[in-house]
MARPA-580215 format. One record per residue (C-alpha): x, y, z. Coordinates in steps of 0.05 Angstrom, whole numbers, padded with zeros to 5 digits, always signed. Example, Ala and Ser with C-alpha at 12.3 -4.5 7.8 and 13.67 -1.06 7.14 Angstrom:
BEGIN
+00246-00090+00156;+00273-00021+00143;
***
This chain:
BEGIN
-00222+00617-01001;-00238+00616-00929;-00307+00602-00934;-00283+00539-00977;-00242+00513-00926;-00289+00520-00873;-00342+00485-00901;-00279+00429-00922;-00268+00435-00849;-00340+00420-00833;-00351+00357-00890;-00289+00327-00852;-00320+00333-00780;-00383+00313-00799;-00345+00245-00827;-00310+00250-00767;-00362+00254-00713;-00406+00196-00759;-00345+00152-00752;-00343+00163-00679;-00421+00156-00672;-00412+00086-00707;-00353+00065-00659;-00388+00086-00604;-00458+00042-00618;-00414-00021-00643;-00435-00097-00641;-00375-00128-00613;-00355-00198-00618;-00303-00228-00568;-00266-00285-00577;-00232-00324-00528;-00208-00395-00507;-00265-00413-00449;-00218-00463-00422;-00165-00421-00408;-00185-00376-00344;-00136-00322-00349;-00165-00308-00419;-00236-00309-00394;-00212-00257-00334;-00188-00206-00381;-00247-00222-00423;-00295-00197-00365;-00261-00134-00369;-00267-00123-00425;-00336-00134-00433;-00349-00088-00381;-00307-00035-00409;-00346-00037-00468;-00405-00047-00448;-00387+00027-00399;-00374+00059-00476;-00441+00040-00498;-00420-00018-00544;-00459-00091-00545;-00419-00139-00539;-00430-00218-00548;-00374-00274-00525;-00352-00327-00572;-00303-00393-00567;-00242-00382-00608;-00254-00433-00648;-00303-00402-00677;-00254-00345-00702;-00261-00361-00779;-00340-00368-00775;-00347-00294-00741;-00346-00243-00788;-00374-00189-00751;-00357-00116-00768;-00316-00109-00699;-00283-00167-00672;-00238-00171-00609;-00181-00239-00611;-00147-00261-00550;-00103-00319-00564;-00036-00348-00555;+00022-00341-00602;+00032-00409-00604;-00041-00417-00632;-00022-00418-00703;-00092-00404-00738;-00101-00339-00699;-00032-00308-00707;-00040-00330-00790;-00106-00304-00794;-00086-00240-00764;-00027-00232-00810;-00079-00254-00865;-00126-00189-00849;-00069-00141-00855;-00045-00137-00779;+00028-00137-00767;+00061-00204-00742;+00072-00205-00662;+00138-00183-00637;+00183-00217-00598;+00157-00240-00530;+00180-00269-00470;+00135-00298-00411;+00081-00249-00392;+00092-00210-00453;+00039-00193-00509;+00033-00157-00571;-00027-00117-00595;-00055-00107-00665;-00106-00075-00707;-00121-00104-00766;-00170-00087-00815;-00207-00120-00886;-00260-00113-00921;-00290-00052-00869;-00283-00103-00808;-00242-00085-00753;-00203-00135-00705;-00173-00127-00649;-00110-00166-00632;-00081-00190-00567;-00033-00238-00576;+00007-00273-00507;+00070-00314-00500;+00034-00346-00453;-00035-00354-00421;-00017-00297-00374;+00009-00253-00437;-00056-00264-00460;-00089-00240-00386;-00045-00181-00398;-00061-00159-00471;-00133-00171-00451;-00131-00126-00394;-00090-00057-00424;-00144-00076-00492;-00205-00056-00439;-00155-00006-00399;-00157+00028-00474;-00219+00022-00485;-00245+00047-00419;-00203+00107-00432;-00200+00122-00503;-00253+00073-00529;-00236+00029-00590;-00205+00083-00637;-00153+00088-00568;-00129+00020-00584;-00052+00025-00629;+00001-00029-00642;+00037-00044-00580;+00089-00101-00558;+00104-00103-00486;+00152-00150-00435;+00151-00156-00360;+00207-00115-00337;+00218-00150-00273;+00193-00222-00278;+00176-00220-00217;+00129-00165-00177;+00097-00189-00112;+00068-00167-00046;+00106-00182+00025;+00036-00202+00061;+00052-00207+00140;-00008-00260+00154;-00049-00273+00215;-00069-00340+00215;-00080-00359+00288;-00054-00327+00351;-00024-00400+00355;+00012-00378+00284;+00030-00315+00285;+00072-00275+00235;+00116-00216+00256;+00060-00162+00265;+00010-00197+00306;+00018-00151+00363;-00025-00097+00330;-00096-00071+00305;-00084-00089+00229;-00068-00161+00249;-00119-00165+00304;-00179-00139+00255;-00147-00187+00202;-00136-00260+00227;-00218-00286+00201;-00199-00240+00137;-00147-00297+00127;-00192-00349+00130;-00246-00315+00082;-00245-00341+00012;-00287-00284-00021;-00231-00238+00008;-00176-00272-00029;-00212-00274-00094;-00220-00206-00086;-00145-00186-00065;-00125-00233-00127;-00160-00201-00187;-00143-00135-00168;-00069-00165-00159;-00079-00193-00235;-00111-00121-00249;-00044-00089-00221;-00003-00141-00258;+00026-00170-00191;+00042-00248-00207;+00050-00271-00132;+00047-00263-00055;+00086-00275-00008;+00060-00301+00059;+00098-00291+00120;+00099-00330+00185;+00139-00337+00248;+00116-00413+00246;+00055-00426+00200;+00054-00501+00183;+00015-00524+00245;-00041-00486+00213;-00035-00511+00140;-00005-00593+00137;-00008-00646+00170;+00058-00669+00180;+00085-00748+00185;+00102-00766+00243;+00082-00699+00280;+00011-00709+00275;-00013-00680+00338;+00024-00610+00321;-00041-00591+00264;-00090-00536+00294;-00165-00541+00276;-00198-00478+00281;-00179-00409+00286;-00168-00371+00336;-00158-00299+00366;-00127-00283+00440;-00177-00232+00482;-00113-00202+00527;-00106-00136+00547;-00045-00125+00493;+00005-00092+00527;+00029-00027+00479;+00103-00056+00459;+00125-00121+00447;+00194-00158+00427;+00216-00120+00367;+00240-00189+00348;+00178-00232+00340;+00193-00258+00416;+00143-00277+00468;+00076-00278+00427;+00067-00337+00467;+00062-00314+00525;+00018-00353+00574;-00027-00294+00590;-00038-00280+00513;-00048-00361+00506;-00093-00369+00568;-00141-00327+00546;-00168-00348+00469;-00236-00337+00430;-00255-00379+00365;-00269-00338+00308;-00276-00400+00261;-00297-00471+00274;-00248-00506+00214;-00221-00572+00212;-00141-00580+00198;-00166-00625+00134;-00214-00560+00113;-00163-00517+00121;-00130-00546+00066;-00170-00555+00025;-00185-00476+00040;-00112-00467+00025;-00123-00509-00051;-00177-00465-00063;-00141-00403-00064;-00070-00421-00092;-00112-00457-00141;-00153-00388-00152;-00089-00348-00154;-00061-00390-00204;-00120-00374-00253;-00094-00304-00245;-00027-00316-00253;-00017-00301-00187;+00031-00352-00144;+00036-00365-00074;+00104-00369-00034;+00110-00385+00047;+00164-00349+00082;+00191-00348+00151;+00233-00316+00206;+00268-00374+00248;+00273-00400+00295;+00204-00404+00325;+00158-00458+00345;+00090-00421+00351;+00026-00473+00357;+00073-00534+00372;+00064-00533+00453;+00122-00572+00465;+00088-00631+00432;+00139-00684+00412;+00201-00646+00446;+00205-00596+00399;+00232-00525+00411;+00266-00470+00387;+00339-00487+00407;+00380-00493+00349;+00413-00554+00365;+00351-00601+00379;+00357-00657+00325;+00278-00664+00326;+00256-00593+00308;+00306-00604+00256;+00269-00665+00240;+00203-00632+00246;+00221-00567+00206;+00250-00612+00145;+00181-00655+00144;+00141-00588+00144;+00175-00564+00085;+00175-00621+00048;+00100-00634+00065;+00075-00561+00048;+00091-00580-00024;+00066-00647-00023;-00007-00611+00007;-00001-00562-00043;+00007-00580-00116;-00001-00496-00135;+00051-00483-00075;+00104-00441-00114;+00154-00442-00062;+00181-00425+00004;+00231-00376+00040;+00271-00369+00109;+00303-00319+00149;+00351-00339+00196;+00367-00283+00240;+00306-00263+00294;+00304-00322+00344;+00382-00360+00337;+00418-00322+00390;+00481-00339+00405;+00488-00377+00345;+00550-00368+00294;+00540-00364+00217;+00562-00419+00207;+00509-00459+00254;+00453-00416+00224;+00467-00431+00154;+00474-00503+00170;+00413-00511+00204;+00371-00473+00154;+00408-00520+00103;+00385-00584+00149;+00311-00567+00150;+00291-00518+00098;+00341-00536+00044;+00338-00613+00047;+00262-00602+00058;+00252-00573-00013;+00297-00632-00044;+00262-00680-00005;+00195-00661-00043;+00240-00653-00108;+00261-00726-00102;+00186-00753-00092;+00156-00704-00145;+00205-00693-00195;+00198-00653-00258;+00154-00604-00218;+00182-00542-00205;+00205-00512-00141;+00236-00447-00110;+00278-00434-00050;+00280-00355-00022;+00336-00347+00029;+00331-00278+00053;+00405-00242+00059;+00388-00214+00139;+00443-00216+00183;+00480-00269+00142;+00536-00262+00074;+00510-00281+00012;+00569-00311-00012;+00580-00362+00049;+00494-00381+00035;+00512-00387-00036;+00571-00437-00023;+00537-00483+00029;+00460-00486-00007;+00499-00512-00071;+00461-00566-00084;+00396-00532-00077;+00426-00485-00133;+00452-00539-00176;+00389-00576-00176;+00350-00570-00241;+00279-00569-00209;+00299-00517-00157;+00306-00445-00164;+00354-00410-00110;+00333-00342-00104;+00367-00289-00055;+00323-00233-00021;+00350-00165+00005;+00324-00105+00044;+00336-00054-00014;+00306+00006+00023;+00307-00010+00093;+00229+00002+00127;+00218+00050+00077;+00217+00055+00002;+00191+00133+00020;+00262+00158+00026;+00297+00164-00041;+00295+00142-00106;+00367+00118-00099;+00395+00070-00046;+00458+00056-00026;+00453-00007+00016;+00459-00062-00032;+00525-00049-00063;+00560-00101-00031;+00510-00150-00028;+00510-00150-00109;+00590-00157-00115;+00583-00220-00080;+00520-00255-00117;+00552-00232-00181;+00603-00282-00181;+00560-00343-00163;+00543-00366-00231;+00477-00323-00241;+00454-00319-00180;+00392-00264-00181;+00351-00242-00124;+00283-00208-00105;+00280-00143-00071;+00241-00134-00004;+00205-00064-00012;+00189-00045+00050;+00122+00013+00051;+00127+00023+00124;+00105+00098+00119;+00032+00102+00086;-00011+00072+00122;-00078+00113+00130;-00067+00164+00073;-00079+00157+00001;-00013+00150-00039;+00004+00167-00110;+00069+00196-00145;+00082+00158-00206;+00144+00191-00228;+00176+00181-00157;+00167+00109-00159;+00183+00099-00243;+00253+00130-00228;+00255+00086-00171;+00247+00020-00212;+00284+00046-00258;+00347+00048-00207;+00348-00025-00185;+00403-00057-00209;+00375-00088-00261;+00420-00149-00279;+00416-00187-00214;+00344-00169-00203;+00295-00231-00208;+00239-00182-00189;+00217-00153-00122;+00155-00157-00068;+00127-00091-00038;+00093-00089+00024;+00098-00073+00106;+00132-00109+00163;+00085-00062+00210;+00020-00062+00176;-00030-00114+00146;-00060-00100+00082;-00110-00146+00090;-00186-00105+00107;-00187-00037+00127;-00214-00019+00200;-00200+00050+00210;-00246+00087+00156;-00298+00131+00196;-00339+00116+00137;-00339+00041+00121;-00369+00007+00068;-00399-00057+00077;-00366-00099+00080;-00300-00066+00093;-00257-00039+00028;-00197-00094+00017;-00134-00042+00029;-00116-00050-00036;-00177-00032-00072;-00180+00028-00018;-00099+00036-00038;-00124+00011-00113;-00080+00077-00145;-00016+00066-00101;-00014-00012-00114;-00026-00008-00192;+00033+00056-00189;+00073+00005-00159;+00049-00066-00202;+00039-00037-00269;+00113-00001-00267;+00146-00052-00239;+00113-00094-00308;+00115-00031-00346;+00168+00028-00325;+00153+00066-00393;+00074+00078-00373;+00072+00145-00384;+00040+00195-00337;-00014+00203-00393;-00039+00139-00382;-00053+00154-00307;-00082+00220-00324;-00135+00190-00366;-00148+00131-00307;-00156+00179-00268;-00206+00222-00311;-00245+00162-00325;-00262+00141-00259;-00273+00210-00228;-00301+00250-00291;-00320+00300-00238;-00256+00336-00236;-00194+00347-00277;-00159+00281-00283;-00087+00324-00297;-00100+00365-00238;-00119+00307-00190;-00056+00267-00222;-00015+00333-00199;-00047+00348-00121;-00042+00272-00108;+00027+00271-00134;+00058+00339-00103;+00028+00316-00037;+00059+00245-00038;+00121+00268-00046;+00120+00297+00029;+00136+00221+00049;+00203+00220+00010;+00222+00288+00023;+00215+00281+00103;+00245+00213+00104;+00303+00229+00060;+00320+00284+00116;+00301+00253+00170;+00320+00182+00175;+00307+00127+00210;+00317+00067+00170;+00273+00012+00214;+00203+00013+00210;+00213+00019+00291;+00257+00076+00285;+00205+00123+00242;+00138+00130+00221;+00117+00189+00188;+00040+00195+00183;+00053+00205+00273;+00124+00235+00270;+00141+00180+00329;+00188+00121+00335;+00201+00069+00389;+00225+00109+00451;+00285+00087+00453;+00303+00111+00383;+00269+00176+00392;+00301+00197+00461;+00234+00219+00491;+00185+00177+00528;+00132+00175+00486;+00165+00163+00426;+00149+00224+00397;+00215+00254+00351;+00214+00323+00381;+00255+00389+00346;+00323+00354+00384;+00310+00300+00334;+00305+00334+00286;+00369+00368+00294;+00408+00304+00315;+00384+00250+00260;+00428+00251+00198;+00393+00255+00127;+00388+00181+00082;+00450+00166+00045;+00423+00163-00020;+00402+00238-00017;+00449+00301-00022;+00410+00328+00040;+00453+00369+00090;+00446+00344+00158;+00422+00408+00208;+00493+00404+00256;+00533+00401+00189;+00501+00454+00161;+00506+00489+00229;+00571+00478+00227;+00584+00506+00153;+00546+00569+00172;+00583+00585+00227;+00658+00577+00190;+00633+00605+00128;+00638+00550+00083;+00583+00545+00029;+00553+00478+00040;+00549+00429-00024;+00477+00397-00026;+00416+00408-00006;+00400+00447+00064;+00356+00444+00115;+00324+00504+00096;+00326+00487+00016;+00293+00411+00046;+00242+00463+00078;+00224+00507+00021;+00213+00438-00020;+00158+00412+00036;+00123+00476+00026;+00126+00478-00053;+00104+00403-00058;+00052+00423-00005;+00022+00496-00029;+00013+00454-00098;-00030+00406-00076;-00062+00453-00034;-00077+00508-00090;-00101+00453-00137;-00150+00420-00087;-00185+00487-00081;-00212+00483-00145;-00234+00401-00142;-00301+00386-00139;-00324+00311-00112;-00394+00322-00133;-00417+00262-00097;-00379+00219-00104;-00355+00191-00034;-00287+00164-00057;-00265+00216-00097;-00291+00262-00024;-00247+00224+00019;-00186+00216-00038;-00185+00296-00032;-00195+00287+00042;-00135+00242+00046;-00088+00290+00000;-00109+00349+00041;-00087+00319+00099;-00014+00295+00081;-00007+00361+00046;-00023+00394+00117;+00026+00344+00151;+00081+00367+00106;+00068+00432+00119;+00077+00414+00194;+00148+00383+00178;+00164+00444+00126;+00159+00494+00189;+00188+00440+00239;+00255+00426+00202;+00264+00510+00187;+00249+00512+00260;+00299+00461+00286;+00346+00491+00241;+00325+00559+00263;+00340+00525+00340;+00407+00499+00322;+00437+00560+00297;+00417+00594+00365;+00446+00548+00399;+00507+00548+00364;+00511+00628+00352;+00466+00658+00420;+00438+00709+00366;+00366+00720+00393;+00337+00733+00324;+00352+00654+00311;+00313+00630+00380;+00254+00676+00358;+00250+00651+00287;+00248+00569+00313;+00192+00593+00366;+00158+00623+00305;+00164+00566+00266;+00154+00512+00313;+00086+00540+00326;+00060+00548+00259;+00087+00478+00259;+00029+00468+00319;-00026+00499+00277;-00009+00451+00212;-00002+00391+00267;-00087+00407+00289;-00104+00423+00224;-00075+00361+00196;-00102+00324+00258;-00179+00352+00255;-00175+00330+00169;-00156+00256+00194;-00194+00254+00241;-00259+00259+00194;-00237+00193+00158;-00204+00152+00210;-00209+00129+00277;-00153+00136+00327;-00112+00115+00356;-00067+00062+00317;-00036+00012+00345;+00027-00013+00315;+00073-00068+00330;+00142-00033+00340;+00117+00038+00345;+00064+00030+00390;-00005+00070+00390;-00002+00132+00354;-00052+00171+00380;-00055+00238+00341;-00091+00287+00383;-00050+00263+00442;+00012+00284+00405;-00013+00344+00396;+00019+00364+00469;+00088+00335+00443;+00086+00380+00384;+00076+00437+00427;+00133+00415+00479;+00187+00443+00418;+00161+00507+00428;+00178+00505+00504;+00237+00468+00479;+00253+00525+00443;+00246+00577+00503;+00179+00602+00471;+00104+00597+00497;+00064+00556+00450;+00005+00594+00413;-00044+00557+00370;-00080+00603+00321;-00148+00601+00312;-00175+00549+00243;-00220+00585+00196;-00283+00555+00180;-00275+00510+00116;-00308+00553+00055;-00367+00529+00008;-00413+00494+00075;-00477+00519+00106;-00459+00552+00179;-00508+00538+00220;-00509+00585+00294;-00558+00552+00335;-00574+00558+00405;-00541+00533+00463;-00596+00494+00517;-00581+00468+00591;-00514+00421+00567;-00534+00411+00501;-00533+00455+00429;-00577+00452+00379;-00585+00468+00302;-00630+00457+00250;-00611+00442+00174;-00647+00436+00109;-00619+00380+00067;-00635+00398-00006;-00630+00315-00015;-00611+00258+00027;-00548+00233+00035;-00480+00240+00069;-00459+00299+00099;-00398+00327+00134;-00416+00361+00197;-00351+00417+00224;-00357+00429+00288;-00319+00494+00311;-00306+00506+00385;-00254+00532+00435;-00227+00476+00493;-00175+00502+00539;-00172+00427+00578;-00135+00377+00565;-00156+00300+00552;-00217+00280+00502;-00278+00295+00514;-00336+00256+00485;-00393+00292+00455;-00457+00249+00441;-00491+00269+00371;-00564+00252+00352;-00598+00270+00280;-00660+00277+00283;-00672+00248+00357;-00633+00181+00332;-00547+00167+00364;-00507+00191+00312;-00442+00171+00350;-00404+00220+00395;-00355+00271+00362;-00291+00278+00408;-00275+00348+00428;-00203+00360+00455;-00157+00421+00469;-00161+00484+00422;-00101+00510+00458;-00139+00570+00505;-00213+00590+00513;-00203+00641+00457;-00169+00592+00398;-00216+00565+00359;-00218+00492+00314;-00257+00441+00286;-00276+00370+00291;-00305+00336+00236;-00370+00276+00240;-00394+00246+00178;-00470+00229+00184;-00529+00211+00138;-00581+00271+00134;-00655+00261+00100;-00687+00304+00050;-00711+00369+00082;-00707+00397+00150;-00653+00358+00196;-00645+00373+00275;-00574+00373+00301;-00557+00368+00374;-00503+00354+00406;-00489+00349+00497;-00419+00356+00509;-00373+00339+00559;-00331+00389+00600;-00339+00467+00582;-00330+00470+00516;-00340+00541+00476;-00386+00526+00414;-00382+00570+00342;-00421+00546+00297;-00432+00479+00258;-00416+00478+00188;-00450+00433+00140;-00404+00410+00086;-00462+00376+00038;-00451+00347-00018;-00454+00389-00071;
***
């Protein structure tokens, strides 16, 4: 009987594994409408994807769909295309369910022993949609992946907040800072848009918002104001100064004016047409474009024509209304445009504010609907500083016009979407739209946490989504008010050219796009992206390291917050001065003890929980200590599972790990900092000895994580950063900060020594006159991580040139160890040939040197 049922077993797998084998070497025909070019997108992909399995593939017109009779067929077409949907019906598939814009159904049908595969789109970007998750399947699970699916955007509307740098005579609110300095040509590059669009399309993003302090003298030509238009674009060569106005004030400044370099020679008349190009582009993508500003500013206009920013000059008012109403005149693909009207109004009542944003921005967009009606139009009036009920009552007749949609926008998370999974700010803000006849708005979600670092936690940000009050919601835009997610400049290892931030970022923007489309994607589905692009490793155990280690943003934030992007940023534990109390900006163990939790958690603040200890009451929520223990589960997770990841060559999946190791390693700085400032507090509070000796034991494990976490980074970025509100964050000169709470703490800091990273080559060398030397045999060319491991008892940096074989290989920067007899590393990147390799580095200062340790590719 057994025998019988194995050799059952083995007829079956035999069919089984022929099936498979016939799958897998299919001729595949696609059909698609060539004219429509979100069709043909998604049709790309999926020839690719197929083409990856091993499958031919040939493209075909769909009209051609009842003269193909291949034995696998793939059908992208509209619902409203009533010969596909009937012959799909006719060869057994199910009938489409019920869609709404963006929305698609999927199908497998199947007659006579031909195969077809459905997608079927309410619209042209439902079919750019079905088209994409058919070759998402298929990439994954091949063609036997593909099942019967309908799906409907969840929220209609799921952008990016894009801060842009178009001139130094333009700025937006971020200018003052490296990502907007390394950024302002990127603007002006067309192959960089195409770029940042598709992968939008890819993420299922449908638009971008562009903001501005004052952009239309470098995109229209406006009547009457002719002289105001900018040709060219421009870049000031000042020394920056490290802070600027937090509120988008003096950018202007003659010394940052006086002193300008040209980065492109453009025409005003080829900048828009520039501008055409890529709303035009977006558009095939389903991808719109929306202009927002903060007001009142008058960037680029020099005073030309008596315009300034005063709020009661009738011919900025003038000016303002003719730029609006010309922007969609210049722009047929224009989507819309949005205001602000709290940053540069001071002294000015609600009342005045409202009216003049009413005056120039509101009358602008019903000038335009006059001259072009039946087009559509939207207005975005951010709710900053102003009542949405008063906005709703005076921009009635935007709202009652039938061309115009009047859309609010709110600050649902503050700075920082990295907090908690529920927020409490918006409560009051949706009791008054509620009762203004359907008002909905779009939520500003703000990332101003991850910057450097490699982000991923699905289930933090599905639960997330899932939270926003739904029935208001018109949709939401995601981005940074301190950061420019335009090209990347900081990667120790570029490619050429530069990776776009989001295709760096490409698993933390499609967590964010494809739930905000999709909140039931299932964790599955990521797991087997995951797999497929890095088949190195285990796709469930890189989906669980990058996901316990991305929860250290939420997790510190949500206990230690600072809601402005000024008044925290994690990845350098530093603020604006002023909001951290120290000098540098650094949030020392005091902070940590004095700044209360987020409201949307049930975290215990440190004083209350002080305070609970001490009268014996049991505290209801989560402590300081239980916040602590979390940081080191979420972070001894990722840790463990890294150990056993492999990147086998392959550079991004190298510097992925590298990026997870390192935010696990920062949360095990926090971990020991918040048990130490609770450790500090209770000292304080009791004068028990025991408590003062656990903080300064804590705070200085705290120091180790810091340089650990600090020599990881420092293999994959340069430093320092410059930001626009927290200044430069210079990690390895915070490093004396972080040591400052143990003093704080009546201790003497002690660094321990770093062990030498497992699974390189250590290589002892000799020491010469000011220089060391070693010799290494690649066993193949390419990339290689070289460890340096030294002790440094001085203070500063300390540039060490490099050569490979007798060619500059850069310097590696040495800097304190903490004593002559505490050893770490540094980490270099550089290219090694086949075979025997000569090392040497001459180093600055007195230095103690280890050993170098090869980390090869393996």
């Amino acid at each position: 009987m057994k025998r019988r049922s194995f050799s059952i077993c083995a007829v079956l797998l035999v069919c089984c594994l022929m099936a498979s084998a016939q799958v897998q070497a299919a001729a595949v025909t696609l059909l698609v409408d060539g004219e429509n070019p979100q069709a043909v997108f998604a049709s790309g992909e999926i020839q690719k994807a197929l083409r990856a399995r091993g499958h031919s593939v040939r493209q075909s017109d769909l009209t051609r769909l009842g003269r193909v009779t291949d034995d696998v067929r793939i059908v992208l077409g509209l619902l409203s295309e009533t010969g596909v949907t009937g012959a799909m019906r006719s060869e057994g598939a199910r009938s489409a369910g019920t869609l709404k814009g963006e929305g698609y159904s999927i199908r497998v049908g199947s007659i006579g022993g031909r195969a077809t595969y459905w997608a079927i789109g309410a619209d042209a970007a439902g079919v750019m949609y079905g088209g994409l998750e058919l070759a998402e399947v298929i990439r994954v699970d091949d063609l036997e992946g593909i099942e019967d699916v309908d799906h409907n955007p969840y929220m209609a509307m799921r952008g990016t907040k894009f801060n842009c740098p178009l001139d130094v005579r333009t700025p937006s609110y971020t200018d003052v800072c490296d990502a907007a300095q390394n950024n302002i040509v990127e603007m002006w590059n067309l192959d960089f848009w195409k770029e940042y669009i598709d992968n939008l399309a890819r993420y299922r993003y449908n638009y971008v918002s562009l903001w501005s302090l004052h952009p239309f003298p470098s995109l229209v030509k406006v009547p009457d104001y002719p002289d105001v238009a900018l040709d060219d674009v421009k870049r000031s060569k000042v020394q920056w100064n490290e802070y600027y106005s937090l509120n988008g004030r003096g950018f202007d400044a003659p010394e940052i004016m006086e002193n300008l370099e040209t980065l492109k020679k453009i025409t005003i008349d080829e900048k828009i047409d520039f501008w055409r190009q890529v709303m035009r582009y977006g558009k095939q993508r389903n991808v719109d474009f929306y202009f927002v500003t903060w007001n009142i500013f008058v960037n680029g206009t020099e005073g030309k024509y008596g315009i300034t920013d005063s709020i009661d000059n009738e011919i900025t008012v003038d000016y303002f209304r003719k730029s609006v109403k010309q922007m969609f005149l210049t722009y047929p693909d224009l989507a819309g445009i949005g205001l602000t009207t709290g940053e540069n109004i001071p002294k000015a009542s609600f009342e005045q504010k409202e009216d003049w944003a009413f005056k120039t921005y509101a009358q602008g967009v019903l000038d335009a609907a006059r001259e072009q009606p039946g087009r559509k139009f939207t207005l975005i009036h951010r709710q900053h500083q102003t009542g949405a009920k008063d906005i709703a009552r005076k921009f009635r007749p935007v709202i009652d016009h039938k061309d115009v949609e009047f859309i609010f926008s709110f600050k649902y998370a503050k700075a920082h979407v990295f907090s908690s999974t529920t927020q409490p700010y918006h409560t009051g803000f949706v009791k008054d739209i509620q009762g203004q006849g359907g008002l909905k708005t779009i939520w500003t979600l703000r990332n101003d946490d991850a910057y450097r670092f490699r982000w991923g936690a699905p289930d933090f940000v599905r639960e997330f989504i899932r939270n926003i009050p739904y029935e208001v919601s018109r949709g939401f835009y995601y981005g940074s008010d301190q950061y420019i997610w335009g090209r990347e400049f900081m990667s120790t290892e570029p490619e050429s050219p530069r990776q776009i931030e989001i295709v760096k970022h490409w698993y933390h923007w499609m967590i964010w796009g494809r739930l905000g489309y999709n909140p039931n994607l299932s964790n599955e589905r990521f797991v087997k992206i995951l797999q497929q692009r890095y088949p190195s490793v285990s796709g469930q155990d890189l989906f669980t390291a990058w996901q316990q280690a991305s929860m250290i943003y939420p997790m510190t934030t949500g206990f230690h917050w600072g809601s402005l992007d000024f008044q925290w940023y994690i990845e350098a534990c530093k603020s604006h001065p002023g909001y951290a109390r120290t000098e540098t900006g650094f949030h020392d163990v005091n902070r940590f003890i004095t700044l209360e939790p987020h409201k949307g958690t049930d975290n215990i603040s440190i004083p209350d929980y002080v305070e609970n200890l001490a009268a014996g009451r049991e505290s209801s929520g989560t402590t300081p200590v239980e916040v602590s223990d979390q940081l080191h589960g979420h972070a001894d997770k990722a840790l463990k599972v890294l150990d056993r990841l492999d990147h086998a060559d392959d550079k991004e999946l190298r510097l992925i790990l590298g990026d997870i190791r390192a935010v696990a390693l920062l949360g095990k700085y926090y971990a020991h900092k918040i048990r130490g400032a609770t450790e500090l507090a209770i000292f304080r509070k009791t004068d028990k000895k025991e408590h003062q000796d656990a903080a300064i034991r804590e705070l200085n494990r705290a120091a180790m994580y810091w340089r650990l976490y600090t020599s990881v980074a420092l293999g994959q970025y340069k430093d320092p950063l410059w930001t626009n509100r927290v200044g430069r964050c210079n990690w390895r000169n915070l490093l004396n900060e972080v040591l400052k709470d143990v003093t704080i703490a009546g201790g003497t800091p002690r660094l321990k020594s770093m062990a030498p990273t497992p699974g390189g080559t250590i290589l002892k060398g000799e020491a010469g006159k000011g220089q060391f030397e070693w010799t290494f045999d690649a066993p193949k060319a390419g990339t290689y991580v070289l460890e340096l491991r030294y002790a440094m008892e001085e203070q500063g940096q300390h540039p060490a040139k490099m050569t490979v074989n007798g060619k500059d290989a850069g310097d590696i920067i040495l800097w304190t160890t903490g004593g002559k007899s505490t050893w770490a590393w540094d980490r270099k990147p550089v290219v090694l040939k086949k075979g025997k390799n000569t090392i040497k580095i001459v180093p600055k200062g007195t230095p103690l040197i280890d050993h170098l340790n090869v980390l090869h590719e393996r």
